[in-house]
N, C-alpha and C positions, 0 to 999 in steps of 0.2 A: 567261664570255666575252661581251662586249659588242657585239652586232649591228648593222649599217647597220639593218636592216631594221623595228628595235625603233621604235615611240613617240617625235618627240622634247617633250621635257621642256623649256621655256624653263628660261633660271637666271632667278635674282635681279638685279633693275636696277640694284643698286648693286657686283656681281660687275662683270657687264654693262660698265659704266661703267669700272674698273677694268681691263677688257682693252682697251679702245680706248684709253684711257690708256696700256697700255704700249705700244700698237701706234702710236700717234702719236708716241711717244718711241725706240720700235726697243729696247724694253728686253729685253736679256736675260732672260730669265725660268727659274726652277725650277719644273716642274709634274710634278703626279702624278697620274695617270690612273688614273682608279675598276677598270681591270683589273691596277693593282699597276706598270704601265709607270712611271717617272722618267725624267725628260728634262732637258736644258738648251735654251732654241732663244728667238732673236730674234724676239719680236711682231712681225709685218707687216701683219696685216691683219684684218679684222671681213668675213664673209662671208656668204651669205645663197643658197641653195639649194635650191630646194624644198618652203622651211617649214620648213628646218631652217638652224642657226645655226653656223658655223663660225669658228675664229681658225686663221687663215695663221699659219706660221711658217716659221721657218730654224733646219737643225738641220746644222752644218757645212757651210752651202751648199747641200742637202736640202731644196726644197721638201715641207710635208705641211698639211693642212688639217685639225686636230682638232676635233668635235663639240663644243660645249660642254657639254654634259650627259655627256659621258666626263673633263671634267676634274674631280678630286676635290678640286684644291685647285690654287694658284701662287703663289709667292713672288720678291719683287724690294725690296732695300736701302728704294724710297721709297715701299710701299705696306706691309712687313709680307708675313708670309703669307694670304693671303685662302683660307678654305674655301667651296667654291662652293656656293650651295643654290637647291632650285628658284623658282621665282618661285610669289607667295601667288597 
């Protein structure tokens, strides 16, 4: 089970790059969360908390703000699926 409370982990700048990209386009996204969750939900936003990194979405209307380091991977038609990894 994956914690608020845990360490966080930047990703990789080029993941990174990739979610503000769909959050600037409002892209539908498939993503899967390192605790086995699958979701569908509309990028909305790139957020920043604490020293920790978050992406806004919309999941039927559903505001939720997921950690970046809880995302194990997201896939959308114009990027491919991206596997997210931590930054070097």
């Amino acid at each position: 089970m994956l914690t608020k409370d845990e360490a966080y982990k930047p990703i990789n700048c080029d993941d990174y790059d990739n979610l503000e990209l769909a959050c600037q386009n409002n892209w539908m996204l498939t993503l899967a969360l390192k605790d086995g969750e699958q979701l569908k939900a509309k990028a909305k936003d790139m957020v920043s908390r604490k020293n920790v990194e978050y992406l806004s979405i919309d999941i039927a209307g559903e505001d939720r703000d997921l950690r970046l380091d809880h995302i194990a991977s997201f896939s959308h038609p114009d990027i491919g699926t991206v596997v997210v990894s931590e930054s070097d």
